[in-house]
N, CA and C atoms as an extended XYZ file, in Angstrom:
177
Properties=species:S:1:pos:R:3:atomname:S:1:resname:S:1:resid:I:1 pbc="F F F"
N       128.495      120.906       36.260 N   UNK     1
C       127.468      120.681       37.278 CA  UNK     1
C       126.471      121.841       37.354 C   UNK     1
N       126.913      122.655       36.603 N   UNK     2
C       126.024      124.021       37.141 CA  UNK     2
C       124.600      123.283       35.988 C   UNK     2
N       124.713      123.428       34.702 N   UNK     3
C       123.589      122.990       34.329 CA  UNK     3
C       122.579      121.959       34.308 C   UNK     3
N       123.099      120.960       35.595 N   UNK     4
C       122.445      119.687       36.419 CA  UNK     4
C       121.782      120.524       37.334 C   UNK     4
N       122.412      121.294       37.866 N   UNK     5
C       121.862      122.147       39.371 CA  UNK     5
C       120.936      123.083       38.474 C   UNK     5
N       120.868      123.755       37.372 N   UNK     6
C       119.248      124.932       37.138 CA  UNK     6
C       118.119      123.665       36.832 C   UNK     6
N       118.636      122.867       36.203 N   UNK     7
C       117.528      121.640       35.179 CA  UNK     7
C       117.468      121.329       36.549 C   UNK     7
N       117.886      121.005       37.823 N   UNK     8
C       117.129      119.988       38.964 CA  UNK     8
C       116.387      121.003       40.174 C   UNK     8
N       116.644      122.244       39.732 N   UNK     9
C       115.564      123.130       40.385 CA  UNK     9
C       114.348      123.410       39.628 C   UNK     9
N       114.501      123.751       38.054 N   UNK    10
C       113.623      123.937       37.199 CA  UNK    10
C       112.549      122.274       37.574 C   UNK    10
N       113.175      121.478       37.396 N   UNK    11
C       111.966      119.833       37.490 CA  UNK    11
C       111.617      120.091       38.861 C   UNK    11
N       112.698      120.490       40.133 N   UNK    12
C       111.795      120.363       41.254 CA  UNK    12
C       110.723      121.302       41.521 C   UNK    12
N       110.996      122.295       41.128 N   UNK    13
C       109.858      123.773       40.987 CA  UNK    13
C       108.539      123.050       40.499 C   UNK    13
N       108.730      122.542       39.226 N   UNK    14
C       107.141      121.765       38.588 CA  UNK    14
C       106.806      120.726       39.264 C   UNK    14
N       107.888      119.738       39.608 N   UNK    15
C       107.129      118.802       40.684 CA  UNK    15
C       106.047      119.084       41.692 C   UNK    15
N       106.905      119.945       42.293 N   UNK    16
C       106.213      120.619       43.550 CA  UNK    16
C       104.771      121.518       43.471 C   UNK    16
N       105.145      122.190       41.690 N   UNK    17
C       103.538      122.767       41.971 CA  UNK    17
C       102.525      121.521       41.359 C   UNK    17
N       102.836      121.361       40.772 N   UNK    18
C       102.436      119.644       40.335 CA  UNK    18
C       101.640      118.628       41.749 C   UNK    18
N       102.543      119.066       43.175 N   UNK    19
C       102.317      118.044       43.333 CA  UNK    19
C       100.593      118.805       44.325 C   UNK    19
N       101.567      120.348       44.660 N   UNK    20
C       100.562      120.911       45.041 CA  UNK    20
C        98.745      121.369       44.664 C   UNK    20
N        99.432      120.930       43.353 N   UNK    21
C        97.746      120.981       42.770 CA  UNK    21
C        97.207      119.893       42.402 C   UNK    21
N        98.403      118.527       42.815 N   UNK    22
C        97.597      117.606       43.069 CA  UNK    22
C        96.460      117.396       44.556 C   UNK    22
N        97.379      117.638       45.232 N   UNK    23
C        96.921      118.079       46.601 CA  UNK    23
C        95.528      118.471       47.130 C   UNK    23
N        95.344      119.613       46.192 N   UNK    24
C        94.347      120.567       46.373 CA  UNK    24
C        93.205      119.839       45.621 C   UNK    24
N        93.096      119.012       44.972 N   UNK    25
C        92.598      118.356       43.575 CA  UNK    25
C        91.999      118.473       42.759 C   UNK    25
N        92.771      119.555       42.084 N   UNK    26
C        92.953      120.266       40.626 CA  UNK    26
C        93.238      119.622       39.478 C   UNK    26
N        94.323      118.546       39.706 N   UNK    27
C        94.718      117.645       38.724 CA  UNK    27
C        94.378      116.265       39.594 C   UNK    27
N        93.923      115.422       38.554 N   UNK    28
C        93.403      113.379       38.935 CA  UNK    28
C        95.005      113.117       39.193 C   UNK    28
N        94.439      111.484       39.694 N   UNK    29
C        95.715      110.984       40.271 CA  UNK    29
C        97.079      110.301       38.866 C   UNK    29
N        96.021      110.687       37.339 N   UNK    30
C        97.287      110.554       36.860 CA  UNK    30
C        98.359      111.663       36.444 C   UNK    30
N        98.259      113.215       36.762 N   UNK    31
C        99.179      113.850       36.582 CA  UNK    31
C       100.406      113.431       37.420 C   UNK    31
N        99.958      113.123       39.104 N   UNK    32
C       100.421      112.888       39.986 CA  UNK    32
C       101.267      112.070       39.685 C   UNK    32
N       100.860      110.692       39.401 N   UNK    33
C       101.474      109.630       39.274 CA  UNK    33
C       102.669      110.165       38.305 C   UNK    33
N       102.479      110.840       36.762 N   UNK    34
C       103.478      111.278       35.943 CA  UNK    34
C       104.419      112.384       36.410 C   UNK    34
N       104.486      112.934       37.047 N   UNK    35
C       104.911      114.246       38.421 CA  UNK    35
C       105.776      113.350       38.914 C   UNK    35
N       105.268      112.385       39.697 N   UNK    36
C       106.433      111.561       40.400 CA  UNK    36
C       107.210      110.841       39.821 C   UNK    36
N       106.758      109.988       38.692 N   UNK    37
C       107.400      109.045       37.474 CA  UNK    37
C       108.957      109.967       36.976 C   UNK    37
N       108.192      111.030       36.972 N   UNK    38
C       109.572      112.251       35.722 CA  UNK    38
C       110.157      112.565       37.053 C   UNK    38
N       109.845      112.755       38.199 N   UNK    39
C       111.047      113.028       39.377 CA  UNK    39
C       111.880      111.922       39.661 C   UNK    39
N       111.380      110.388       39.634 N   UNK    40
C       112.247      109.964       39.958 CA  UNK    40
C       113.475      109.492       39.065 C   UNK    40
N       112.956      109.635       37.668 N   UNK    41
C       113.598      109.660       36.557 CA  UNK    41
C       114.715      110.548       36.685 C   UNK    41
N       114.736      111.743       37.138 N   UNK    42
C       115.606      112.385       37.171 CA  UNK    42
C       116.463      112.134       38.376 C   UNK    42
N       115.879      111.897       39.810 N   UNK    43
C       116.912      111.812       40.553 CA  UNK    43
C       117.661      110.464       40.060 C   UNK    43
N       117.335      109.559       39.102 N   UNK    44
C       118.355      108.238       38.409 CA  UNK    44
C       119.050      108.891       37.637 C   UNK    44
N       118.747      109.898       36.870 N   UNK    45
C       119.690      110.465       35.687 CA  UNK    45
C       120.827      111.540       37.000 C   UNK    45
N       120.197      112.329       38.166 N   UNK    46
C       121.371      112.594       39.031 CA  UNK    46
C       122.167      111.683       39.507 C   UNK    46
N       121.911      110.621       40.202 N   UNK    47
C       122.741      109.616       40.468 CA  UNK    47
C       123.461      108.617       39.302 C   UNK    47
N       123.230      108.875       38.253 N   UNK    48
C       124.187      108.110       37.265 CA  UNK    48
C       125.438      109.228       37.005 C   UNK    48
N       124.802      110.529       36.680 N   UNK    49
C       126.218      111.596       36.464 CA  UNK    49
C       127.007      111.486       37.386 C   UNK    49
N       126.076      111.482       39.029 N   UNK    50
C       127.441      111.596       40.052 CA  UNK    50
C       128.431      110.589       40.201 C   UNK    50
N       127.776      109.462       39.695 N   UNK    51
C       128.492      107.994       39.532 CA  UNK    51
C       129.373      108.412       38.872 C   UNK    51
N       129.050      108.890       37.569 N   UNK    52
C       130.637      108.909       36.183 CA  UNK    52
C       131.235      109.818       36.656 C   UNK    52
N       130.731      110.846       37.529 N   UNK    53
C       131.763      111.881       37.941 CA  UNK    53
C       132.637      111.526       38.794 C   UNK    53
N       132.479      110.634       39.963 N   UNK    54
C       133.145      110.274       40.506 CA  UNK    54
C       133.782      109.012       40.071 C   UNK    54
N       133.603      108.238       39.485 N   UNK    55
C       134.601      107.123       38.024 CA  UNK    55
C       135.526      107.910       37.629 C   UNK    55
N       135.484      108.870       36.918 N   UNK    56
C       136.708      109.589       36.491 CA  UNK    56
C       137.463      110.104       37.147 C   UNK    56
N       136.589      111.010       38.409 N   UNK    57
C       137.463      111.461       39.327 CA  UNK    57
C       138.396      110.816       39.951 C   UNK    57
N       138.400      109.342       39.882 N   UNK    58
C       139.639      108.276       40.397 CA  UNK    58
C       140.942      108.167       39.663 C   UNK    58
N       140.407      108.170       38.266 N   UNK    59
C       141.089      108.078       37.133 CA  UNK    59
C       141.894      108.401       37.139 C   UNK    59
């Protein structure tokens, strides 16, 4: 889990400035849109590990 937890601070760190310079409007609305696309991608790739983690953990 530890290398789920640096990779999901490292994506939220860029999200966030991502989203902040969408904000400011530095970047058009399609960085934005791809900013959010790759976040939510990842919180599906977090919720599938915690799934198998806890599948096995029954096991």
């Amino acid at each position: 889990m530890k290398d789920i937890n640096s990779l999901f601070q490292i994506v939220l760190t860029i999200t966030i400035i991502l989203v902040a310079l969408s904000i400011t409007n530095v970047l058009n609305d399609l960085f934005f849109k791809i900013s959010t696309s790759i976040l939510l991608l990842f919180i599906g790739y977090i919720l599938k590990e915690i799934l198998l983690f806890l599948k096995n953990k029954e096991t």
